[in-house]
C-alpha positions in Angstrom: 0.0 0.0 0.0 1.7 3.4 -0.6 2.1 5.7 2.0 0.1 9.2 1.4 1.1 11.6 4.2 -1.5 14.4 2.9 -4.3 11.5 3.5 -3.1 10.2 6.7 -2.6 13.9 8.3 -6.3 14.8 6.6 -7.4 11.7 8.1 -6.3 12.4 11.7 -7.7 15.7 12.1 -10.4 14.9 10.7 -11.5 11.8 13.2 -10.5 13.7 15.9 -12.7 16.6 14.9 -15.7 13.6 14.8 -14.7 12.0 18.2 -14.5 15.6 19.5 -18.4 16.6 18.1 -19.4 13.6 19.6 -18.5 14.2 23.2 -20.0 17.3 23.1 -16.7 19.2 22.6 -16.3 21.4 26.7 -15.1 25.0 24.6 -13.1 24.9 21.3 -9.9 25.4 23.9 -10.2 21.6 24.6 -9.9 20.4 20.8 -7.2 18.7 19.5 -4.5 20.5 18.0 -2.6 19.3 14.6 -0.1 21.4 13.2 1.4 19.9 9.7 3.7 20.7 7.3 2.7 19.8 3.9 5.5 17.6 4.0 6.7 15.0 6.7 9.5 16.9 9.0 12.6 16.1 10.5 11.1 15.8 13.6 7.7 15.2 15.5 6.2 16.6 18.4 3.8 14.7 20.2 2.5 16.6 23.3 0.2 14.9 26.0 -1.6 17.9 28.1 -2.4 17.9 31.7 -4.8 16.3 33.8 -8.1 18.0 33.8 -7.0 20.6 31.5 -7.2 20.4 27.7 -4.6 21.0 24.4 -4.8 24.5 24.7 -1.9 24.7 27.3 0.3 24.0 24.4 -1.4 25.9 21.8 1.1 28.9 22.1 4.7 26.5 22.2 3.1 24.1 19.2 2.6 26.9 17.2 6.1 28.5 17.4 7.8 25.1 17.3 5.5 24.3 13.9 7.5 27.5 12.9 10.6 26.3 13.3 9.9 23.4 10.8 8.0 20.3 13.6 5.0 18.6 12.8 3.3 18.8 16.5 0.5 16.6 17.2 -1.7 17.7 21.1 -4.9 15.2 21.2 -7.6 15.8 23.9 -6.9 13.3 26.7 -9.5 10.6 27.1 -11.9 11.4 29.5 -11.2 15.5 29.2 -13.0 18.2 27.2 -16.3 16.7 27.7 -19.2 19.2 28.4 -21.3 18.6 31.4 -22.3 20.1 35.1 -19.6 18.1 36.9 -19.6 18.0 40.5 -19.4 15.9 43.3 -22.4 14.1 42.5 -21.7 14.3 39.0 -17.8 13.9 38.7 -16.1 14.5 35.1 -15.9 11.1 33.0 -12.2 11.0 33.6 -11.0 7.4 33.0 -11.1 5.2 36.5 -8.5 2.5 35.0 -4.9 3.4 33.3 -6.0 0.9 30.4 -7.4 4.1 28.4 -4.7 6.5 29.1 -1.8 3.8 28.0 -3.8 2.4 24.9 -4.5 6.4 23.9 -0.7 6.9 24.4 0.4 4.0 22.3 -2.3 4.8 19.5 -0.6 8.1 18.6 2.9 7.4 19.2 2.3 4.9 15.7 0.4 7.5 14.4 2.8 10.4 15.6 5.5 8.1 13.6 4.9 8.5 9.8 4.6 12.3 10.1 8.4 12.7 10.5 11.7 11.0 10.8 12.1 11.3 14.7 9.7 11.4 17.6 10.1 13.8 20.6 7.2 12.5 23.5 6.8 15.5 26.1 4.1 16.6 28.2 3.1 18.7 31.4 1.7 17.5 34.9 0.0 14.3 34.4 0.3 14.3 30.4 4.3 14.6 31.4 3.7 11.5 33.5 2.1 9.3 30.6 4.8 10.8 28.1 7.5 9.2 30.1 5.9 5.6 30.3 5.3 5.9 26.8 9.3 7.0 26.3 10.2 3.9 28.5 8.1 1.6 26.8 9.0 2.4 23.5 12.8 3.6 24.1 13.6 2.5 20.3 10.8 4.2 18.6 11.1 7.8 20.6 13.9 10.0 20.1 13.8 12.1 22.9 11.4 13.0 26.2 10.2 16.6 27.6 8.5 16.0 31.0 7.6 19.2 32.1 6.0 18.6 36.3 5.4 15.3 35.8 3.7 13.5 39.0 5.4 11.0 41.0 3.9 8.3 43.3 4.9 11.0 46.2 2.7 13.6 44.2 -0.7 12.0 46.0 0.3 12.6 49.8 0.6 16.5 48.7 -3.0 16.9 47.6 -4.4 18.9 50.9 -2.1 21.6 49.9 -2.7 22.6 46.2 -6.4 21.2 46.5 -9.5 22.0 48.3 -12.3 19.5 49.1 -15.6 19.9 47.8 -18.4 19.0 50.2 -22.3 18.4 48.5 -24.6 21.2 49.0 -27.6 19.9 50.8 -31.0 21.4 49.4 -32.8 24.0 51.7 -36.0 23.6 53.1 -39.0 25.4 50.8 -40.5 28.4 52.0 -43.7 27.9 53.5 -44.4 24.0 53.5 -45.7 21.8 55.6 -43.3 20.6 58.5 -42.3 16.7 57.2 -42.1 13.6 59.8 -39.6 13.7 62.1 -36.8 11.4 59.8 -36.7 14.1 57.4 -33.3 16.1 57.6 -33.0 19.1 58.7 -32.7 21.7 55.7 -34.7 18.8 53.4 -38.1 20.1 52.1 -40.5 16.9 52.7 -40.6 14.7 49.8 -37.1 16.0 47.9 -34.3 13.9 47.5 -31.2 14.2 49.7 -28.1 14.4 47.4 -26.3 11.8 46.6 -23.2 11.2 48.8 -19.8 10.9 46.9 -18.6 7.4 46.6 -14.8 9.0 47.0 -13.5 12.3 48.0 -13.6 15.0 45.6 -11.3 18.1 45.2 -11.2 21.1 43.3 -8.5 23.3 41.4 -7.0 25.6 44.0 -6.7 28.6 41.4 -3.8 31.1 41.8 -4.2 34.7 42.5 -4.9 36.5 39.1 -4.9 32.9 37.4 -6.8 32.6 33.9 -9.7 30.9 34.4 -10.0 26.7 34.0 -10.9 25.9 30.3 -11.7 22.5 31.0 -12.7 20.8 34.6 -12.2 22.7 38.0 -12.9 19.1 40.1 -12.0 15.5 39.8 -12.0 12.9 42.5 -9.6 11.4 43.9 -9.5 7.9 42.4 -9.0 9.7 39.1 -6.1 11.5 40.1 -4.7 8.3 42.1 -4.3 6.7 38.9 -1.5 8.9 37.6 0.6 9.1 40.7 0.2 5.3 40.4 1.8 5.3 36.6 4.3 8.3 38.4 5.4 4.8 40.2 5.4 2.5 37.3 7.9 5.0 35.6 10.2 5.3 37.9 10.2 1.2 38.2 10.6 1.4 34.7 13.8 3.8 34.8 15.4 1.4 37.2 15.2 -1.9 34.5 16.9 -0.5 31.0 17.5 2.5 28.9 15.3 5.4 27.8 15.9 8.0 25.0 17.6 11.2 26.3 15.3 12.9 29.0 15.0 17.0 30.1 13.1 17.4 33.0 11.6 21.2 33.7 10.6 21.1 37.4 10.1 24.0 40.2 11.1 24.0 44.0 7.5 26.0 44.8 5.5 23.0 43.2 4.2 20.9 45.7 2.7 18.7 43.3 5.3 17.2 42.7 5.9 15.7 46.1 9.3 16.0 48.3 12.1 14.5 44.9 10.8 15.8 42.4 11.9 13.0 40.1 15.2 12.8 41.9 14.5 8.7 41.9 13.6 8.7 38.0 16.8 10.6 37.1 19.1 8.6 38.9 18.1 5.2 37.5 18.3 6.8 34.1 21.8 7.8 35.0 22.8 4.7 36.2 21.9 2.9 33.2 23.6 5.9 30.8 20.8 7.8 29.4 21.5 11.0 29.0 19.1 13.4 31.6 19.1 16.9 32.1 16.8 18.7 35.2 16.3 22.4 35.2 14.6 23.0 38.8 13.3 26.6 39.2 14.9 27.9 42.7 12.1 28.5 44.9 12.0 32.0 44.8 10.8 32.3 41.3 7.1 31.2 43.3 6.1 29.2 39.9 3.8 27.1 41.5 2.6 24.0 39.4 -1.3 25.6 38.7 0.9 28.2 36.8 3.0 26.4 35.4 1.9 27.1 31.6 -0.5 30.0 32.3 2.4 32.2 30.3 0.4 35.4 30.5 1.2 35.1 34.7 4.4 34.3 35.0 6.2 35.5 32.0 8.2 32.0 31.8 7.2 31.3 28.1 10.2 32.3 26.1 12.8 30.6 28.6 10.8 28.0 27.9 10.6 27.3 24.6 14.2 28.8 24.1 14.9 25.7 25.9 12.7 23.1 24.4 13.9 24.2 20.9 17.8 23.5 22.1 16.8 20.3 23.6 14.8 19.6 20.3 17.8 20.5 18.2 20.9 18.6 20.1 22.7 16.2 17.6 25.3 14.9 20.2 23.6 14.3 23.6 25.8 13.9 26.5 24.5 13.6 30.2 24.8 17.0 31.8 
């Protein structure tokens, strides 16, 4: 069969677009974003977002990299970008098993493939997370990784202090009516339902003073969120049993996210086994805290940033730092 690239990258955009329409699409923030060349490039971004957030965190860094000559490929997590009055009672439909975040991953790293001769796997917060299991699973198909705040198992003990829990409203009595038997709850009109209880904890985005507003979900429970510190775990396991394609972690002392090492465990497996790893770590007093981490507008981080993902991108020789 021959190989048409202008079909294949038609093809992708435009099943995404139907899986998107589908869901119903949360804003037009959340879609999946495709920018190709008319031409396979030398290289290939493929970009994994964060949890509960959506592709537009990369939309400004996949644009300038598509600039400097990438194919970059950001598809909507499973389980994200769906539109809905999520809450407690009604939490997101974010997967509650890592089957469809690892079978997602795998699915576009052999899509991500034909659009250019090498693949560079990154990702932030969670997405960053799944980008490195997909690196370590697939060392001989991925060029490179850029993990930018992944989560680590240690991530989960953290949660009380860059999450808030979200109790169920209970409804209040109605004006006026007739005083119920003496099981009704207090608060409880006679004959309404009492709202469901939460099956698990459920927490809600902390957001940062003069933070741009959540484009995609605010709350998530805490199973949901479990699962990723979980894979944080597999990954570093992972690191400790063979080699992985050249890593640069981007990490920040003021994200407590991250948990106490952030990736100090990961790095020095990869070491050990000679893969090449570098780890900028913002000092603490820069305050980037991991909520703000790509909100560009607040913290004015952007250009250092993608200064530094384009070196990274462009090394011929990599040598450990």
């Amino acid at each position: 069969m021959k190989f048409d690239y202008s079909q294949i990258i038609q093809a992708l955009a435009e099943e995404a677009l139907s899986q998107e329409a589908a869901l119903p699409i949360r804003n037009e923030q959340c879609r999946s974003l495709f920018f190709f060349h008319p031409h396979p490039t030398p290289k290939v971004l493929l970009l994994f977002h964060g949890f509960t957030a959506g592709p537009y965190q990369f939309a400004r860094i996949a644009h300038t990299l598509f600039q400097d000559g990438y194919n970059v490929v950001v598809p909507l997590l499973p389980g994200h970008g769906v539109a809905g009055r999520w809450n407690a009672q009604n939490p997101p439909p974010l997967p509650q098993s890592l089957g469809p975040y690892q079978d997602f991953a795998v699915r576009w790293l052999k899509r991500s493939r034909v659009l250019g001769r090498q693949l560079i796997v990154g990702g932030v917060g969670g997405g960053a997370t799944l980008g490195a299991w997909l690196s370590l699973a697939y060392p001989s198909q991925i060029d490179r990784t850029l993990l930018l705040a992944p989560y680590w198992a240690d991530s989960l003990p953290t949660i009380q202090l860059f999450l808030q829990p979200s109790s169920p409203a209970r409804p209040l009595a109605v004006v006026g009516s007739a005083p119920g038997p003496a099981s009704t709850a207090p608060g409880v009109a006679q004959g309404a339902k009492e709202p469901k209880e939460p099956k698990e904890p459920y927490y809600q985005w902390v957001a940062p003073r003069h933070s741009i507003p959540l484009s995609c979900y605010s709350g998530f429970t805490e199973s949901s969120l479990k699962l990723l510190c979980d894979l944080g775990s597999t990954v570093v396991t992972q690191a400790a049993q063979g080699e992985a394609p050249p890593v640069l972690l981007v990490t920040s002392e003021s994200d407590r996210a991250l948990g106490g090492a952030l990736g100090q465990p990961f790095l020095q497996h990869l070491s050990h086994h000679g893969s090449p790893v570098w780890h900028l770590k913002f000092n603490r007093v820069l305050d980037l805290a991991h909520a703000t981490m790509m909100q560009w507008e607040e913290n004015n981080y952007e250009m250092q940033l993608i200064k530094l993902m384009k070196h990274f991108i462009r090394l011929d020789v990599l040598q450990a730092a």
